[in-house]
mmCIF file of the N, C-alpha and C atoms, coordinates in Angstrom:
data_MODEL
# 
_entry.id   MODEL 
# 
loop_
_atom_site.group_PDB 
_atom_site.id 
_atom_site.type_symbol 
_atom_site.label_atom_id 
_atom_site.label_alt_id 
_atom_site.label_comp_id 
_atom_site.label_asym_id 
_atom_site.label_entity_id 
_atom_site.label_seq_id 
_atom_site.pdbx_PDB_ins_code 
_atom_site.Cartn_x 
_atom_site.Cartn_y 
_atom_site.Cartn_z 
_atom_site.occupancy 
_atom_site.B_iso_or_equiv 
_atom_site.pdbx_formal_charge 
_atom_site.auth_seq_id 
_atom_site.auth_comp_id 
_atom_site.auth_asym_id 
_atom_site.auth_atom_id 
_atom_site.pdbx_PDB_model_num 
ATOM 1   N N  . UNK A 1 1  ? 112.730 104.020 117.784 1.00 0.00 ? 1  UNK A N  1 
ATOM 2   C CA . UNK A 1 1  ? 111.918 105.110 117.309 1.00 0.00 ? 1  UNK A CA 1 
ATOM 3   C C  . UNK A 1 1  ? 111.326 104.773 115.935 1.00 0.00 ? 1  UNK A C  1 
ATOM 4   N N  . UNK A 1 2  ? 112.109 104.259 115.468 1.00 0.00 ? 2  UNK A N  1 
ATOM 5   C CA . UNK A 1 2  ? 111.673 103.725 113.920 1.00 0.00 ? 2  UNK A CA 1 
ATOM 6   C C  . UNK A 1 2  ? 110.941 102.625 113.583 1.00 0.00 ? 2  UNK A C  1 
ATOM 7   N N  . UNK A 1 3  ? 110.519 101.752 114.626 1.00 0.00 ? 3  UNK A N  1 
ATOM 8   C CA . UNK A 1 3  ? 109.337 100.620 114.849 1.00 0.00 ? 3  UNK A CA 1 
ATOM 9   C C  . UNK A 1 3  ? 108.372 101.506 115.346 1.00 0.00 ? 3  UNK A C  1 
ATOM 10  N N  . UNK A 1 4  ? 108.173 102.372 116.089 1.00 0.00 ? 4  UNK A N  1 
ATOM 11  C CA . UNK A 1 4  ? 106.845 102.635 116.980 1.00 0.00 ? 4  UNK A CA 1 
ATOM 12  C C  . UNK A 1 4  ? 106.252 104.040 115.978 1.00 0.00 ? 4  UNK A C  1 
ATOM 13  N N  . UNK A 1 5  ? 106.889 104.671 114.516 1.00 0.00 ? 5  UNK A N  1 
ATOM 14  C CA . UNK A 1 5  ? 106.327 105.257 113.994 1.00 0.00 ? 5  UNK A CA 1 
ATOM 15  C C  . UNK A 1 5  ? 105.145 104.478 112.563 1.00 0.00 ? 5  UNK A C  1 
ATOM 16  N N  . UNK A 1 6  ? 103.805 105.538 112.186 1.00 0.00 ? 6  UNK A N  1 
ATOM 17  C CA . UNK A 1 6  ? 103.685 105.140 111.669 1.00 0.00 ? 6  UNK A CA 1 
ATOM 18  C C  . UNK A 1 6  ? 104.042 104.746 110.222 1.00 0.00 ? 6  UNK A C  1 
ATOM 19  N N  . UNK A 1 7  ? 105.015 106.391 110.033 1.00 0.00 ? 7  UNK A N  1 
ATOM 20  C CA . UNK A 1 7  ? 105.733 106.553 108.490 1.00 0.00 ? 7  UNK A CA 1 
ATOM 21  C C  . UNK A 1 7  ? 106.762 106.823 109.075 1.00 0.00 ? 7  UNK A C  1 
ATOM 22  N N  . UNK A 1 8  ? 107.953 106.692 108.184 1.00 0.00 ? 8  UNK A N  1 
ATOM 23  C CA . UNK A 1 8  ? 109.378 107.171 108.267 1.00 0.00 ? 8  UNK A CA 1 
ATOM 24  C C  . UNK A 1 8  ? 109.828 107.471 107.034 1.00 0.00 ? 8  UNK A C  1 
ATOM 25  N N  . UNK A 1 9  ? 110.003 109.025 107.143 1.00 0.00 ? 9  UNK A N  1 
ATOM 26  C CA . UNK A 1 9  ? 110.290 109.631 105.664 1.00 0.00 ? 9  UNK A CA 1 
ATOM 27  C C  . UNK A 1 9  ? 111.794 110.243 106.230 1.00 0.00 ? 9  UNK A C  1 
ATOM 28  N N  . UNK A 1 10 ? 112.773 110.125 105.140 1.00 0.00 ? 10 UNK A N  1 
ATOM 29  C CA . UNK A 1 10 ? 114.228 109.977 105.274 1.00 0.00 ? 10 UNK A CA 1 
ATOM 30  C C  . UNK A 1 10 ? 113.967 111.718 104.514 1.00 0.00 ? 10 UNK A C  1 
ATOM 31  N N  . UNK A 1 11 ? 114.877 112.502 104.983 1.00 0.00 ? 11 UNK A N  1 
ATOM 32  C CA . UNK A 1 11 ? 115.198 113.822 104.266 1.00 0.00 ? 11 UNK A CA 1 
ATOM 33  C C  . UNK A 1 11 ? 116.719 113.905 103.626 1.00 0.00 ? 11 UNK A C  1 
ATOM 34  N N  . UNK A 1 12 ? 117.397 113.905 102.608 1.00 0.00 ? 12 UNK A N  1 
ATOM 35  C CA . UNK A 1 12 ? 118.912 113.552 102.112 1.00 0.00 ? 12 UNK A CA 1 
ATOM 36  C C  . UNK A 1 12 ? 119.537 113.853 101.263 1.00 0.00 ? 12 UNK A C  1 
ATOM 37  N N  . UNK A 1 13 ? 120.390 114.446 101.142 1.00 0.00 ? 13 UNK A N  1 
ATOM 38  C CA . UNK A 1 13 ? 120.817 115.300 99.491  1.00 0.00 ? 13 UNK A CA 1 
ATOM 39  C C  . UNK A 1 13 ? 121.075 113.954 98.913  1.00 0.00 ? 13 UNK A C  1 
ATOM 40  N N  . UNK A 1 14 ? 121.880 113.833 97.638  1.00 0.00 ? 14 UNK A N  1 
ATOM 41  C CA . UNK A 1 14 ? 122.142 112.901 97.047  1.00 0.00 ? 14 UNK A CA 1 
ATOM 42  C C  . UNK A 1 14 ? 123.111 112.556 97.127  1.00 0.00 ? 14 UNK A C  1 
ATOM 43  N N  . UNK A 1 15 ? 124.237 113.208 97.673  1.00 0.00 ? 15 UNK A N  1 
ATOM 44  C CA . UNK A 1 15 ? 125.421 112.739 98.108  1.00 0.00 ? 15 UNK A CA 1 
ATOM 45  C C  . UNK A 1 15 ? 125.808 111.694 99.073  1.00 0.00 ? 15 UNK A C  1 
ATOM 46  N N  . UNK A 1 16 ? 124.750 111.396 99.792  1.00 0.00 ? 16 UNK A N  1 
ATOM 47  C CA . UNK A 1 16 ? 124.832 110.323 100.714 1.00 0.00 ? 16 UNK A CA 1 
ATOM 48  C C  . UNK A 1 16 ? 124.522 108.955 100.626 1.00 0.00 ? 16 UNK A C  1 
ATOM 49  N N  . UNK A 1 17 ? 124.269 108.855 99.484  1.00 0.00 ? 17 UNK A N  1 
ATOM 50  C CA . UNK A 1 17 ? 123.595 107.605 98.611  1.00 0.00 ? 17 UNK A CA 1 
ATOM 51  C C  . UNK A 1 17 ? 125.187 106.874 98.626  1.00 0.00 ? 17 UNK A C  1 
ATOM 52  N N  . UNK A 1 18 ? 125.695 105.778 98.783  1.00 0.00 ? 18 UNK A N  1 
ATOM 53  C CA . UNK A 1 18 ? 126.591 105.028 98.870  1.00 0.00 ? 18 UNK A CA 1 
ATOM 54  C C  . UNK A 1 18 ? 127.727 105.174 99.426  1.00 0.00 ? 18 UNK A C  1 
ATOM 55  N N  . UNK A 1 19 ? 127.746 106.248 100.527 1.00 0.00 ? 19 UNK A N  1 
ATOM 56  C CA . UNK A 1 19 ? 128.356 107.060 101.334 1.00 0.00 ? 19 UNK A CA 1 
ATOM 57  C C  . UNK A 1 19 ? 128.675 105.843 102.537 1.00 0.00 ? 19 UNK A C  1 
ATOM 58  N N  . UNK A 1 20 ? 130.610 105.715 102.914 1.00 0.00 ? 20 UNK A N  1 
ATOM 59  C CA . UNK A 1 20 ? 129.932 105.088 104.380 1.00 0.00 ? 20 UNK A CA 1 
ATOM 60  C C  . UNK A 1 20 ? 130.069 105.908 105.206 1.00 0.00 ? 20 UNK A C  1 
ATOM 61  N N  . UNK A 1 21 ? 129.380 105.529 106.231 1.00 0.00 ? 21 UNK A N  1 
ATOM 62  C CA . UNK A 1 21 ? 128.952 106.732 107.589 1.00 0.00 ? 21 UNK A CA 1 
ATOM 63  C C  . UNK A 1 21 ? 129.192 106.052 108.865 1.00 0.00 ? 21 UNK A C  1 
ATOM 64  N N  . UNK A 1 22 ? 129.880 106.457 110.007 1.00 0.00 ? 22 UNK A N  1 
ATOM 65  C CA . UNK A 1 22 ? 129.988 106.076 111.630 1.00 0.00 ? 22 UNK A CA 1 
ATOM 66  C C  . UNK A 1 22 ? 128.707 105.469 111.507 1.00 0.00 ? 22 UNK A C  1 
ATOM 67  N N  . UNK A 1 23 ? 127.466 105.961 111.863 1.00 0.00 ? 23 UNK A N  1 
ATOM 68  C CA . UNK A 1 23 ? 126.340 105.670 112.405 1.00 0.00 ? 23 UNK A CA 1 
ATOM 69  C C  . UNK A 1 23 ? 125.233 105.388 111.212 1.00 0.00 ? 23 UNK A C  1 
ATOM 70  N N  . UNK A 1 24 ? 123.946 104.476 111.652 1.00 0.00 ? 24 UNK A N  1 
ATOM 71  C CA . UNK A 1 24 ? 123.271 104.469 110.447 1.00 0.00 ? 24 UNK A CA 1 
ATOM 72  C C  . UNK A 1 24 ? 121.648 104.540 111.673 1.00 0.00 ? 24 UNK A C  1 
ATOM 73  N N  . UNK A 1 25 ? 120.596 105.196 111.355 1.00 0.00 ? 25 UNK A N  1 
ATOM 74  C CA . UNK A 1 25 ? 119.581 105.127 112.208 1.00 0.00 ? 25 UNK A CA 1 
ATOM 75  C C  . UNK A 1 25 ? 118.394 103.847 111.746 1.00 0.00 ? 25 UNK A C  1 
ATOM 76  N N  . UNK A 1 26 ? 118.650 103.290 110.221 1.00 0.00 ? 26 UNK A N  1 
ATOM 77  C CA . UNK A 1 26 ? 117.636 102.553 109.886 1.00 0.00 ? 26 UNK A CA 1 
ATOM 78  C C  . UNK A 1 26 ? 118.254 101.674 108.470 1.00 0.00 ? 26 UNK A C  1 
ATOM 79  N N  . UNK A 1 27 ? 117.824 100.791 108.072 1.00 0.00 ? 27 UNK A N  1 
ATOM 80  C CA . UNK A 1 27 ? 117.965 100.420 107.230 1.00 0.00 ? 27 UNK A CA 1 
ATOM 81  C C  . UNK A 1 27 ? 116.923 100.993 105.669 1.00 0.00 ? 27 UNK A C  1 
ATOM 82  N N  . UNK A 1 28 ? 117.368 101.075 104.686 1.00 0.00 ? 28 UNK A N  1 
ATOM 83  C CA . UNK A 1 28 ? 116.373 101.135 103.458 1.00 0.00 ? 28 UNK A CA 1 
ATOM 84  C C  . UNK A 1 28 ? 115.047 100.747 103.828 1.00 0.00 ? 28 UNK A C  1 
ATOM 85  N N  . UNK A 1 29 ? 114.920 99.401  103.789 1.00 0.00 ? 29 UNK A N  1 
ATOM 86  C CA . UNK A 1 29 ? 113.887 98.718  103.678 1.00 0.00 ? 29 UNK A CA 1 
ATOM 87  C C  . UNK A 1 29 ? 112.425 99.427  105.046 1.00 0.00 ? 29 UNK A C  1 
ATOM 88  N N  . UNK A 1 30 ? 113.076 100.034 106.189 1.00 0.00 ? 30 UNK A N  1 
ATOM 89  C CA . UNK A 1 30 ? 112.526 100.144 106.932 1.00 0.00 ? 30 UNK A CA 1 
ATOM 90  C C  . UNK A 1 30 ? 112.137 102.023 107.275 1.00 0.00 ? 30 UNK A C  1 
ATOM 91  N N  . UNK A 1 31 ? 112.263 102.658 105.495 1.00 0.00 ? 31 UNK A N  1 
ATOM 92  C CA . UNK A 1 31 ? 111.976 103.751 105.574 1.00 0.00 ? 31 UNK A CA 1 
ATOM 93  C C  . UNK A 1 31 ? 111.156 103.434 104.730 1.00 0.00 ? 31 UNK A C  1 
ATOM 94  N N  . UNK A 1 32 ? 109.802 104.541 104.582 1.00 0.00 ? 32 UNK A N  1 
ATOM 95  C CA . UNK A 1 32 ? 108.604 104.498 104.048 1.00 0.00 ? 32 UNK A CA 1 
ATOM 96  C C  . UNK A 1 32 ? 108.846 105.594 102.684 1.00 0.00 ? 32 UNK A C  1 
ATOM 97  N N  . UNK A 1 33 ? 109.479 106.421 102.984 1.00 0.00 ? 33 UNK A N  1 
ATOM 98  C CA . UNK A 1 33 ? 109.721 107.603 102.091 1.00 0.00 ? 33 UNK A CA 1 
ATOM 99  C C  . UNK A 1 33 ? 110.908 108.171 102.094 1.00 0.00 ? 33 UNK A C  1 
ATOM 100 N N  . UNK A 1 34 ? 111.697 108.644 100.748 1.00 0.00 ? 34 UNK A N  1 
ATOM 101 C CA . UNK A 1 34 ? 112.631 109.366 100.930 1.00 0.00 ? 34 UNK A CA 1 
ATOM 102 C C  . UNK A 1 34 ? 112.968 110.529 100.161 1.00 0.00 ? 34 UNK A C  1 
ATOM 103 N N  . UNK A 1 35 ? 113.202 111.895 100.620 1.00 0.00 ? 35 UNK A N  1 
ATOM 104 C CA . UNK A 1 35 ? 112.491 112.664 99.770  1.00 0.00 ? 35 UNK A CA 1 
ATOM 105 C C  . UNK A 1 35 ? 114.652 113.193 99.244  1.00 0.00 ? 35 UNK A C  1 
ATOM 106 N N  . UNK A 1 36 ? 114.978 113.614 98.746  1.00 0.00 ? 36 UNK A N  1 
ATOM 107 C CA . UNK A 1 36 ? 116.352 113.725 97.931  1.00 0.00 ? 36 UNK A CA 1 
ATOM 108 C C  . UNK A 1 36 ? 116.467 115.161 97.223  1.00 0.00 ? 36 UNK A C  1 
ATOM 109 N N  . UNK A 1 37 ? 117.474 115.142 96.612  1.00 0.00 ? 37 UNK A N  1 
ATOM 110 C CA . UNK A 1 37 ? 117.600 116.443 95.540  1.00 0.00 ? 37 UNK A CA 1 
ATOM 111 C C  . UNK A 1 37 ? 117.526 115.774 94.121  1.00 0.00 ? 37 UNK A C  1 
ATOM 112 N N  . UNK A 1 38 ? 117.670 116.715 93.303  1.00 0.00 ? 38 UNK A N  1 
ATOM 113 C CA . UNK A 1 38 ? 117.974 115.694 91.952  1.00 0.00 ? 38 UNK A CA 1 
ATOM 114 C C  . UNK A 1 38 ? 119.165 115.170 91.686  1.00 0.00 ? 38 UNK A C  1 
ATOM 115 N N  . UNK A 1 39 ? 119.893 115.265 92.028  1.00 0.00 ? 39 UNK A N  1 
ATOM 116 C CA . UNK A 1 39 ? 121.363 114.671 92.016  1.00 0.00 ? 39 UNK A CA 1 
ATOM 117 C C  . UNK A 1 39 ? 121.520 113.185 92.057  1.00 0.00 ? 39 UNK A C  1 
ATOM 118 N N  . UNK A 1 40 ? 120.162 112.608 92.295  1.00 0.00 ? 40 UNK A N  1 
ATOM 119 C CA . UNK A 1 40 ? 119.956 111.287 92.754  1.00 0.00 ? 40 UNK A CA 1 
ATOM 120 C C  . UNK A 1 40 ? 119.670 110.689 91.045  1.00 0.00 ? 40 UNK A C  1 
ATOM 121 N N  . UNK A 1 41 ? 120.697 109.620 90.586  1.00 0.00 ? 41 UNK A N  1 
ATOM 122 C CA . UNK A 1 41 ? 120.139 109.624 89.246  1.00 0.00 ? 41 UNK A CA 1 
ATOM 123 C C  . UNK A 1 41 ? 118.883 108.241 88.911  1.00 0.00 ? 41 UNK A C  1 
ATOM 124 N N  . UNK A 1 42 ? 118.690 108.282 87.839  1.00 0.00 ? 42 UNK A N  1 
ATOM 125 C CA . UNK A 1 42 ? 117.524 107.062 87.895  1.00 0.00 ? 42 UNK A CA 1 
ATOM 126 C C  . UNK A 1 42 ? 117.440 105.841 88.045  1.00 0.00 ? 42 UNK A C  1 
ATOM 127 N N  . UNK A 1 43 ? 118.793 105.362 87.655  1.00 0.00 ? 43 UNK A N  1 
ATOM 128 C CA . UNK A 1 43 ? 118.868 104.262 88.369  1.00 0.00 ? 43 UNK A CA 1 
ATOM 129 C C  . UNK A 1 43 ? 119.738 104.313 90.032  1.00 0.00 ? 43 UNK A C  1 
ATOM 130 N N  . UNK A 1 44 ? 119.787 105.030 90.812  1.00 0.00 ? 44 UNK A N  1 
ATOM 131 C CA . UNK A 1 44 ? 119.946 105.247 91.950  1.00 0.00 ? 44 UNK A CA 1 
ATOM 132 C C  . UNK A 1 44 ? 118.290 105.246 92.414  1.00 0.00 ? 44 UNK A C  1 
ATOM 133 N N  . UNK A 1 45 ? 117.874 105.806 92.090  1.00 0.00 ? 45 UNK A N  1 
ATOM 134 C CA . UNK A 1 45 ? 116.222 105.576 92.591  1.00 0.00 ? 45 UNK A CA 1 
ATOM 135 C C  . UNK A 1 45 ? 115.878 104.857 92.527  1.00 0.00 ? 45 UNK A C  1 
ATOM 136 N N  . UNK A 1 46 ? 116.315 103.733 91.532  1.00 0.00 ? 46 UNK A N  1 
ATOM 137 C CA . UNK A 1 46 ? 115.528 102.025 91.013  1.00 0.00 ? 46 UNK A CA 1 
ATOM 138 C C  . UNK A 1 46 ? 115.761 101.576 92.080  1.00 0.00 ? 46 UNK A C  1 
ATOM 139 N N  . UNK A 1 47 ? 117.085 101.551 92.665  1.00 0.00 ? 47 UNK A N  1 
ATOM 140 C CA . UNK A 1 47 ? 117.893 100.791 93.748  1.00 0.00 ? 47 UNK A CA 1 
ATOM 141 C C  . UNK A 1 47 ? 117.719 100.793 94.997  1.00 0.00 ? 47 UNK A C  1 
ATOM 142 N N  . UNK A 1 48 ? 117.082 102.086 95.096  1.00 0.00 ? 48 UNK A N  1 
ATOM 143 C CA . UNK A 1 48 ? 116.664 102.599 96.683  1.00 0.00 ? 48 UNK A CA 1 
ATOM 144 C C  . UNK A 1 48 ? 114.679 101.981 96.531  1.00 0.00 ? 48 UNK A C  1 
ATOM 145 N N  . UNK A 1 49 ? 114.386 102.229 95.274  1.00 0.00 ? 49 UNK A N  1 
ATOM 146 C CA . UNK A 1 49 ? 112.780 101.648 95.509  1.00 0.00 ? 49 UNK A CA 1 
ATOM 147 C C  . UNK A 1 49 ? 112.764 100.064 95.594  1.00 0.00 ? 49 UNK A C  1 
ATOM 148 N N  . UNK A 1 50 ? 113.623 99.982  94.848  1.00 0.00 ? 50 UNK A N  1 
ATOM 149 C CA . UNK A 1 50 ? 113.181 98.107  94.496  1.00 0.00 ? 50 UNK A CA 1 
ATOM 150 C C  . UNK A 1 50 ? 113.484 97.522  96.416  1.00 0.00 ? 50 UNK A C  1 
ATOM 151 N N  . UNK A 1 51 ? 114.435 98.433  97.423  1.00 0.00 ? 51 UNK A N  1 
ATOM 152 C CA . UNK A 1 51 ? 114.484 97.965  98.831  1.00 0.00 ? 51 UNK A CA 1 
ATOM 153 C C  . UNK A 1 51 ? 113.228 98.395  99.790  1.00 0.00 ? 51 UNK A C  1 
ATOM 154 N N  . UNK A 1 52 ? 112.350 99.138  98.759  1.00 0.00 ? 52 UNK A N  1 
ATOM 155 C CA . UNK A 1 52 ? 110.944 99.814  100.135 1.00 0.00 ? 52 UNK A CA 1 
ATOM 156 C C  . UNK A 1 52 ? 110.878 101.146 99.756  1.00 0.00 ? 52 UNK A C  1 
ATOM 157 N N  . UNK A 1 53 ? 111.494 102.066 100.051 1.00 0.00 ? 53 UNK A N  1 
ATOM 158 C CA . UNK A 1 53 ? 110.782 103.662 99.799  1.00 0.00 ? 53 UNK A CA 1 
ATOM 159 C C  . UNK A 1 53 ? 110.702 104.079 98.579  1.00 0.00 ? 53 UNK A C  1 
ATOM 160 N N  . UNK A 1 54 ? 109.401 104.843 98.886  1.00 0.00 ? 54 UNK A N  1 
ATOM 161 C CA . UNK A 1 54 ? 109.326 105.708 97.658  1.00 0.00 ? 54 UNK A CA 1 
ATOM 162 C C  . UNK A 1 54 ? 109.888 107.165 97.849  1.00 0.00 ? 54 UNK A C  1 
ATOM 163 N N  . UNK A 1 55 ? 111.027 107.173 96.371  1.00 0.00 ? 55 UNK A N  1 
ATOM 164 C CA . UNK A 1 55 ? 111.558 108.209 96.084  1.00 0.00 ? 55 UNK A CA 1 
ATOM 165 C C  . UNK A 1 55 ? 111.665 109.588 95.545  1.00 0.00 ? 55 UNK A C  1 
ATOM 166 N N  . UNK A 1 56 ? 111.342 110.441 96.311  1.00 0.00 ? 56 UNK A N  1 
ATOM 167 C CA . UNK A 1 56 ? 110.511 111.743 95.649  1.00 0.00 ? 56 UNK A CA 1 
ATOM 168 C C  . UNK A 1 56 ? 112.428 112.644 95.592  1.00 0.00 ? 56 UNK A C  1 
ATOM 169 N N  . UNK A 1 57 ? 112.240 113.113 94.407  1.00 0.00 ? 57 UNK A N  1 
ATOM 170 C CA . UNK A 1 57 ? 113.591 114.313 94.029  1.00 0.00 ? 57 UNK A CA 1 
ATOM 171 C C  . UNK A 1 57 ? 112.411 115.435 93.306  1.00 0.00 ? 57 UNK A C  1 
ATOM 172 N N  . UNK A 1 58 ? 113.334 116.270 94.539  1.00 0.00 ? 58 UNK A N  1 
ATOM 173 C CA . UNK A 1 58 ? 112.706 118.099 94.347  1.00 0.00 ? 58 UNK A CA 1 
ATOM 174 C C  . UNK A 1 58 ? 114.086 119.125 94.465  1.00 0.00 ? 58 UNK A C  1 
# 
């Protein structure tokens, strides 16, 4: 599903940022956007952009 779109925007509180999880649907690199809470701090955003998405906190 995540090859045959043209964007892939991730929706995610900030708690899940270095979280491990059973299942994973995609890698970083292969999301286009990820939109967060603010909880996400700034260099947590460096880390997630410098792999591909851009990081929007609202």
């Amino acid at each position: 599903m995540v090859a045959a779109a043209r964007r892939v925007v991730l929706v995610a509180d900030s708690a899940k940022y270095g979280a491990r999880h059973f299942a994973r649907f995609a890698s970083l690199g292969q999301i286009d956007v990820l939109v967060t809470d603010t909880g996400l701090t700034d260099e947590q955003a460096a880390e997630i952009e410098d792999l591909g998405p851009e990081v929007i906190r609202a």
